[in-house]
N, C-alpha and C positions, 0 to 999 in steps of 0.2 A: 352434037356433043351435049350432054348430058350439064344441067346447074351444076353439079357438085364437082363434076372435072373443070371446067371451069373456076371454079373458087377455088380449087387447086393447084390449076393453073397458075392462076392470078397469085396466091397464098406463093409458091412457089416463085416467082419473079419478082415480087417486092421481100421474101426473104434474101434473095442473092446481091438484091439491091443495097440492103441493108449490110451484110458481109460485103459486100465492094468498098462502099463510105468507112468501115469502121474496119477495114485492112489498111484503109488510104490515111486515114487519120493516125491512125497508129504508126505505120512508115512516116507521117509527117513530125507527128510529136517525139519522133526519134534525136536524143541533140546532136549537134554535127561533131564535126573535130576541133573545130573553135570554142564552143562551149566547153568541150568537155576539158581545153585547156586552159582555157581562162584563168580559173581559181590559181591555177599555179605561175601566172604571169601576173607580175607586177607594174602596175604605173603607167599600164597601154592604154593610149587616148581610145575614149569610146565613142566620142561626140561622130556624128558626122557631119561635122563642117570642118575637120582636121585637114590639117596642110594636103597639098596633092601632093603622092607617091605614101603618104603616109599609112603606116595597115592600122587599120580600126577593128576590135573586134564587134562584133554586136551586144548588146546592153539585153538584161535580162528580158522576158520577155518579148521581145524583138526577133529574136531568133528563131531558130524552126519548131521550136516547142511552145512559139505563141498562138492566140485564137485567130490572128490577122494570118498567121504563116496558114493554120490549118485549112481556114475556109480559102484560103489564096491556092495550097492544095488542091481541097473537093472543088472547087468552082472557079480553077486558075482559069482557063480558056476565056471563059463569058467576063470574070471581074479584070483581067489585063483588058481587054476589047474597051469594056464601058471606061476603067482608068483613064485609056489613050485617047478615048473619045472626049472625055472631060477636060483633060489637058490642052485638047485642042481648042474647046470652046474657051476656056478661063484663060489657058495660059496663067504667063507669072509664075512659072516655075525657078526665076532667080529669087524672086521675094520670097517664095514661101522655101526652099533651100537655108537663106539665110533665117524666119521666123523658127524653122526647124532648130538649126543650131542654134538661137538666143535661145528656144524654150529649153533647151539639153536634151529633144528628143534624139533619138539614133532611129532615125527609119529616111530613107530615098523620097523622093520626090514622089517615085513611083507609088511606091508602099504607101504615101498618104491619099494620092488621088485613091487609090483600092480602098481607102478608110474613109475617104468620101462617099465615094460608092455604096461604100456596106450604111455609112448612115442614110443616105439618102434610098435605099433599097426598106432600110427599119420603118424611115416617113410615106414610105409608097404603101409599105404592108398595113402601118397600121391606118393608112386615109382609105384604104381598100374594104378593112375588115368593116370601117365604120359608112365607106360607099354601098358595099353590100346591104348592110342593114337596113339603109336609108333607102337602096335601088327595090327592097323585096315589100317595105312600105309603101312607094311610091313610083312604081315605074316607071314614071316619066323624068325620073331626075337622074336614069343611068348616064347622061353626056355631061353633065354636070359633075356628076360622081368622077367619072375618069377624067376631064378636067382639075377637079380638087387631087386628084389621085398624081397627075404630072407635076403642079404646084407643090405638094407635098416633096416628090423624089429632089424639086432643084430647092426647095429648101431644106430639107436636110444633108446637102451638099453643100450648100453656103454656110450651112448651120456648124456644119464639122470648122468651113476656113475662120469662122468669126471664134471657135473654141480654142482654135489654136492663138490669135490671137490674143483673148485671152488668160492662156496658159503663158507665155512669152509675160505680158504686165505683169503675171502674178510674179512668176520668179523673178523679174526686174523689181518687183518690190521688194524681195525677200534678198535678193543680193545688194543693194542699195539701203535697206537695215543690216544686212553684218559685216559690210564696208565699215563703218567705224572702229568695229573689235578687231576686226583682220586685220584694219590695217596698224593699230594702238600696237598689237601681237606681234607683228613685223618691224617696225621699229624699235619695243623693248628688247627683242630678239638680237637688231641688230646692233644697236647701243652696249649690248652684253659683250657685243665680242665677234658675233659672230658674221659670216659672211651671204651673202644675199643667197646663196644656193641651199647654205644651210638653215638659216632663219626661213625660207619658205618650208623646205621639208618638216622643220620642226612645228611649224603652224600648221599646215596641209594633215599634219598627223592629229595633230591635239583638238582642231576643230572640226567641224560637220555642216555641211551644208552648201550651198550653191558655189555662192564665193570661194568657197575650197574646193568644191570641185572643179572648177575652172582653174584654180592655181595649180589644181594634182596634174592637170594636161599639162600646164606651162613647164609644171618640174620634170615631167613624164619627156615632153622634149629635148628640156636642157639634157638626161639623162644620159637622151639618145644620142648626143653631140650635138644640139641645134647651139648656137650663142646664147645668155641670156637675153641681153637687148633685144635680139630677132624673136627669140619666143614671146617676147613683152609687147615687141612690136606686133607680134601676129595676134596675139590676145587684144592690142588695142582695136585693131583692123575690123577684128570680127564681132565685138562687142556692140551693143548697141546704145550702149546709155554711156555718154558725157563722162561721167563721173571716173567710172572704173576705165574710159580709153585714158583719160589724162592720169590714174593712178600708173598704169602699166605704160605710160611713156614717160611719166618723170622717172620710173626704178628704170626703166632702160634707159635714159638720158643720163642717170646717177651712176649707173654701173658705166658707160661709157667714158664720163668723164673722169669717175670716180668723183662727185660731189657728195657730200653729208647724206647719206640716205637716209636714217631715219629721223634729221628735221622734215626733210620733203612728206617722211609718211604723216608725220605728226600735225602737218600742216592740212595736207589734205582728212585727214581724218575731222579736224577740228570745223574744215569747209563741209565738209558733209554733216557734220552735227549741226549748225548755221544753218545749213539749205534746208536739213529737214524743220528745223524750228520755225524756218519761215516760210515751209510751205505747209505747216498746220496753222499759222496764225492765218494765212491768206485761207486756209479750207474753209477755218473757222467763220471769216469772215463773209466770204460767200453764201456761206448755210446759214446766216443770222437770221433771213427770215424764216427758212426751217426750224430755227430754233423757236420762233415765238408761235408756230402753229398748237405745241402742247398750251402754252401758256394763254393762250386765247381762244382756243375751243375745248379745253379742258379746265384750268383752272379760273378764269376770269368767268364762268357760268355758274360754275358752284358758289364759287364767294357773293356771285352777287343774286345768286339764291337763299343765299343764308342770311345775307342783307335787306334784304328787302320781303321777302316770307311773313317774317314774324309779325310786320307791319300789315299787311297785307292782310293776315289771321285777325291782327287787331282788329281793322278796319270793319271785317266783316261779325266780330262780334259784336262792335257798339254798333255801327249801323242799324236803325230799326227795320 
């Protein structure tokens, strides 16, 4: 057979290749029937750490029209394999379930080992690209190379669990500063008149952000016929930070008794402006000697360059 049939051959079999991936991807990036009902469904918990029996739809990008869906597509066989393999080694699939639902992602246990994978497959490619170079330098450091090349893939598989955690801190930070306004909003709310179902809906509408997103699920319950107490109580359940369990069990201990609900918010809100004032003073004080590294290798050198210099100048003009 002839070079030229050959590369035509060849030319021929990586074009088909190329139409297989990008018929598959296109089948993948198609959105399903949940997507495409979403927009017109209101107030559907998205999180996946919702109640069991509950329907969650999937969160944007999450869905089959994401790059996790796509490559889970072209390369489902091999990246489910390596997932289940990882799982089996790490385990901890209740702690990272629940890290899941603190950070507000919407993806399965599953779905992240596969995000494991892919980053840990991104640190194998690139310790690879940078083995080769080193292997075509130095041939004798190919066992090394693929050494560095294994260390690479399980670190960027622990890389991915340490990111998710975090992602988890950060929004506990960012929920834990708009605790004080949520909760100020919900007790003038309720002070006004109105009633604990309706004072969250009118807050959940008027703000933005974490803390409201977790209330939109709690209303999105009550909606559905859950009690409020039981939605407060399952919000405290799932929650991870102190703060916001005891916010969402005093408004369910308030609604059950019916006690004053928005002294209870007013209170807590005021312990949360407290905590954070005295966990800056405590930052503060901890970093005090960080703080004096500028002032001692920056500014105690100059001053006492400007000090002492001009002496110095003197010196060496009278000097004979």
């Amino acid at each position: 057979m002839s070079p030229a049939l050959w590369g035509a051959l060849l030319g021929a079999t990586v074009a088909c290749g190329v139409l297989l991936v990008a018929a598959r991807v296109r089948a993948v990036r198609r959105p399903s029937l949940a997507l495409r009902v979403a927009p017109f469904v209101r107030d559907v918990p998205r999180l996946s750490g919702a109640a069991p029996g509950r329907a969650s739809l999937p969160a944007a990008g999450a869905g089959s029209g994401g790059p996790l869906a796509a490559a889970s597509g072209v390369f489902g066989p091999l990246l489910r394999s390596a997932a289940d393999g990882v799982e089996k080694v790490l385990g901890g699939a209740t702690s990272v379930r629940r890290r899941l639902t603190r950070a507000g992602i919407d993806r399965s246990v599953h779905e992240f080992r596969i995000e494991q994978v892919t980053w840990g497959l991104a640190a194998f490619a690139a310790a690879a690209v940078w083995g080769a170079v080193r292997t075509l330098a130095d041939p004798g450091t190919a066992v090394s190379a693929v050494v560095f090349c294994l260390f690479a893939f399980v670190g960027g598989v622990l890389a991915r669990d340490q990111h998710l955690t975090s992602q988890v801190r950060r929004r506990e930070r960012r929920i834990i500063e708009e605790f004080p306004t949520v909760a100020e909003l919900l007790a003038l709310a309720v002070a006004a008149g109105e009633g604990p179902v309706a004072a969250l809906e009118r807050v959940v509408r008027r703000s933005g952000g974490e803390l409201s997103r977790e209330l939109a699920g709690v209303l999105a319950a009550v909606r559905t016929g859950e009690p409020v107490a039981d939605a407060f109580d399952r919000m405290a359940a799932t929650t991870g930070l102190p703060l916001v369990a005891r916010f969402a069990s005093g408004i369910a201990v308030a609604v059950e008794r019916g006690t004053p609900l928005s002294d209870v918010l007013h209170a807590q809100a005021a312990d949360v402006r407290d905590a954070g004032r005295r966990e800056l003073i405590e930052s503060a004080a901890r970093r005090e000697v960080f703080m004096m590294v500028p002032v001692v290798f920056l500014v105690l050198p100059v001053v006492v360059l400007f000090a002492f210099y001009p002496g110095v100048i003197g010196l060496r003009l009278v000097a004979p």
